[in-house]
Structures are given as structure tokens and as C-alpha cells.
N, C-alpha and C positions, 0 to 999 in steps of 0.2 A: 761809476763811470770811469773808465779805463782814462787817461789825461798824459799826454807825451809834448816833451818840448824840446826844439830843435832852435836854433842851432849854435847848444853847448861848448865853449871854447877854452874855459879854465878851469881850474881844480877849486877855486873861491864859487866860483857859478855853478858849479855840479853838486858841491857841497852845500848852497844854499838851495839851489832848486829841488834836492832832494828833499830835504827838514821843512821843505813844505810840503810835500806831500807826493810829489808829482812821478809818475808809475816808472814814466820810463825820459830818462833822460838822454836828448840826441844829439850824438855829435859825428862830423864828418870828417870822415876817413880817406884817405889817400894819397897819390903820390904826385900832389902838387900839379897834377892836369887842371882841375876845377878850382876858381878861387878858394880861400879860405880851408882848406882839406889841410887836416892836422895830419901829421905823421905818426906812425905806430907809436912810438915812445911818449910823446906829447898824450894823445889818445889815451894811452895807459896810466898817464897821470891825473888824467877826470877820472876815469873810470875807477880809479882807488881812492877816489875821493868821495865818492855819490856811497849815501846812508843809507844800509838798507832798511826797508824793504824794496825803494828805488832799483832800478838794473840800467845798465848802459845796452842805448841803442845806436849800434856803427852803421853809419848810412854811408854806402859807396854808391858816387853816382857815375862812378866806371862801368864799360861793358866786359869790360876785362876778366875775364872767370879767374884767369890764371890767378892776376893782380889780387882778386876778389881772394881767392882762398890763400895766397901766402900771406896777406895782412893781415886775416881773419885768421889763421893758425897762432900767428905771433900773438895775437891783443888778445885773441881767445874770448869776447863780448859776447853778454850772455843770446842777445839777438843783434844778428846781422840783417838790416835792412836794405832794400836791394832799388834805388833810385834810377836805374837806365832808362831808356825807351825803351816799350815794348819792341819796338823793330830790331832793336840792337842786342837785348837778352830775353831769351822768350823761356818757357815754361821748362823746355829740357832742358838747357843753362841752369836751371835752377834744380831740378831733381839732382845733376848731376853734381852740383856745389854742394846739397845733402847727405849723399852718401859721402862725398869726401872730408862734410866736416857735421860728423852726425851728432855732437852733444849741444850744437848752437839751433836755436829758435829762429825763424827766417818771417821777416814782413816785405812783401812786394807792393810796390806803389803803382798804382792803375790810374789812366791819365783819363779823368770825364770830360770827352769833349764832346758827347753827343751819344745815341743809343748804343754804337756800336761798346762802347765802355761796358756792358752787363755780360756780352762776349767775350770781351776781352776779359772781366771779374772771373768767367767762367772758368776759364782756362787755366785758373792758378787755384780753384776750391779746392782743398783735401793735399796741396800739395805745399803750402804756407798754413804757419801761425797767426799770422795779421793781413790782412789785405787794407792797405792804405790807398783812398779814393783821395786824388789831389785834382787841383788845376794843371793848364799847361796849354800851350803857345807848342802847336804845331809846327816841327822845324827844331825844336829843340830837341838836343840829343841827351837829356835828365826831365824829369818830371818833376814840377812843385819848385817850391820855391818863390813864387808870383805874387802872395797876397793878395789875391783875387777869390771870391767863393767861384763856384761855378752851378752849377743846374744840378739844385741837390732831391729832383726829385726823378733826376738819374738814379744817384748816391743813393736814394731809398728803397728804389726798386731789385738796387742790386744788394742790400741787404737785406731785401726779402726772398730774394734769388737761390744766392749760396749758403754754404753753411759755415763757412769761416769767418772767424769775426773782422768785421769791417771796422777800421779807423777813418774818421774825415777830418780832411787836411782842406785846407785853401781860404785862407783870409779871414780864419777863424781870430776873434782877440775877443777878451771878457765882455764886447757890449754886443755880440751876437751867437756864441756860444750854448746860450739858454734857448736859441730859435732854432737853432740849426740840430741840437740833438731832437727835438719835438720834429720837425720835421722830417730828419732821418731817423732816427732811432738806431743810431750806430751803437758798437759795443763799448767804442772810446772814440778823443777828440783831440784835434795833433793842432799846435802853434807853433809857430816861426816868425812870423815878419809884427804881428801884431803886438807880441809880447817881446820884441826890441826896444832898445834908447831911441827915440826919433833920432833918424839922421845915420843911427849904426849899425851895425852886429850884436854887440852886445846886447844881452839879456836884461829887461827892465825888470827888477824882480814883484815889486811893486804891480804891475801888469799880470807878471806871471800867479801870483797869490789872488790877483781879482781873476783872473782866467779858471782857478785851481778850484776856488770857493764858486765862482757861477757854474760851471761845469757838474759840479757834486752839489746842489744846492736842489734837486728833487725834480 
């Protein structure tokens, strides 16, 4: 089971989240629009930190294409995750960030708020690496983030749907994790808010190592 955790802020946190095991370490990327969005240099100093077999995942929650590919040029990350609303970057945004930065891997984040989500999974199949099924609060202009699960048998039907492999995001932490793959049957399983320090940002590692071991535990 594929296992990715967000949201990566230091070169001690990327260096430990890796040596545990965890696929894909996420940190956010940007130019200070969105809170907490590290800048390319800072970014570049997780990212040389993280052991492989681990890889750094850039999650821009810009719609910015342009934004998108001169930051994603500089970091060079082996996958660029792509965080916007559907409304605001839609699937030719994203073919067209491909051809201009073809040696990086691309996961798009699809917002389940109801059936229409299997349409919307449809429209990026064959066209992305990861399709990442989150929560999300209509009216926002980034998806996820929320700590919330949502209707994961949405999430199932659309990984029975497409053929790209689906990640599930949304209020995942180590005491629901083991439900939620049985349910879905995703490829892999994305943390954020459940595998923080109560009260922060910061990465509980403790959490994340119960997340890492339920997740891969059969």
C-alpha cells in the first residue's frame, strides 16, 4: 500500500518520515499566496533530506500554470501534485504542464462531494500518475486539507472506474486507515491533519509510524 504524508515542513521531518518507510513525502509549495507554502529553496532543503527509496511530493495549491512550471522547473520534484479546484485548473492545464515539464510524475486531487466526483476522476484517467480522491468545502479555491473523510463509497466506485491509480485523502489517521482501505480499495493512502502535533502543523512522527504500520499491516 502506497502511504504519502503531507504536510512536510523541515529537513529533520522529511529525514525522519522517510526512515520510516513512507512513499511519498508532501510538502507545499509556493509563493506565499496560501498559508504555510514553503519557497523553492526551503522545498529544496526537505527534498535533500528525504531517504531513498522515499520521493518528494510538491503540492501547489495555485491555479497558476505559469507559477506551477517556473517552481516546478527550479525544485525539479520527482512528482508535482496539483491541489487547485477543478474550476480553476482543469485537465488541459494539466496535459499542457506535461509536455512543458516531461521528466516529473503529476498527481491531481479530485474533490468528492457527491456522484458528480467519478466524472470529474474521469476527466484526468490516462492523463496523471496518482489521482488523489480528498474532502472539500465548496467555495474553496484548493481541495483537502479539512480532516474530514467524506463518502468513500464515492472513492470506491471511482477506483473501480478509471485505470489510474487512486490515492484517498480526507481524515485519514492510524485509527481509521485499516477501514477505509477495505472499503475503498485504493492503490495508496494520503495523511495530513491526523498525523500532526495536536494543536499544529507539525508532523507527530509517532502518529505517522502508527499510520505507516496500520496502512501496510494486510
Amino acid at each position: 500500500m502506497l502511504t504519502q504524508i503531507y504536510e512536510v515542513a523541515t529537513p529533520a521531518e522529511a529525514e525522519a518520515i522517510s526512515a520510516i518507510g513512507v512513499d511519498h513525502v508532501g510538502v507545499l509549495v509556493g509563493d506565499g499566496s496560501f498559508p504555510r507554502e514553503l519557497p523553492v529553496h526551503e522545498a529544496a532543503a526537505v527534498m535533500k533530506a528525504i531517504q531513498a527509496p522515499s520521493v518528494l511530493s510538491a503540492l501547489f495549491l495555485s491555479a497558476d500554470v505559469a507559477l506551477i512550471e517556473r517552481m516546478a522547473r527550479e525544485l525539479d520534484p520527482p512528482i508535482v501534485h496539483l491541489g487547485a479546484s477543478n474550476e480553476l485548473l482543469t485537465p488541459d492545464h494539466v496535459v499542457a504542464l506535461r509536455k512543458s515539464l516531461p521528466k516529473i510524475k503529476f498527481m491531481r486531487s479530485v474533490p468528492v462531494t457527491g456522484p458528480v466526483a467519478v466524472h470529474v476522476a474521469r476527466t484526468y484517467d490516462g492523463i496523471v500518475e496518482w489521482i488523489l480522491l480528498d474532502s472539500h468545502r465548496k467555495g474553496d479555491i484548493q481541495i483537502g486539507a479539512q480532516g474530514v473523510t467524506h463518502d468513500w463509497s464515492i472513492s470506491r466506485t471511482i477506483v473501480e472506474t478509471v485505470r489510474t491509480p487512486v490515492i484517498l485523502a480526507g481524515g485519514l489517521g492510524p485509527d481509521n486507515v485499516k477501514e477505509a482501505i477495505r472499503s475503498v480499495q485504493p492503490a495508496g493512502v494520503d495523511s495530513k491533519t491526523k498525523t500532526d502535533r495536536e494543536g499544529t502543523h507539525a508532523k507527530d512522527l509517532a502518529k505517522v509510524e502508527a499510520f505507516y504500520r496500520a496502512a501496510n499491516s494486510g
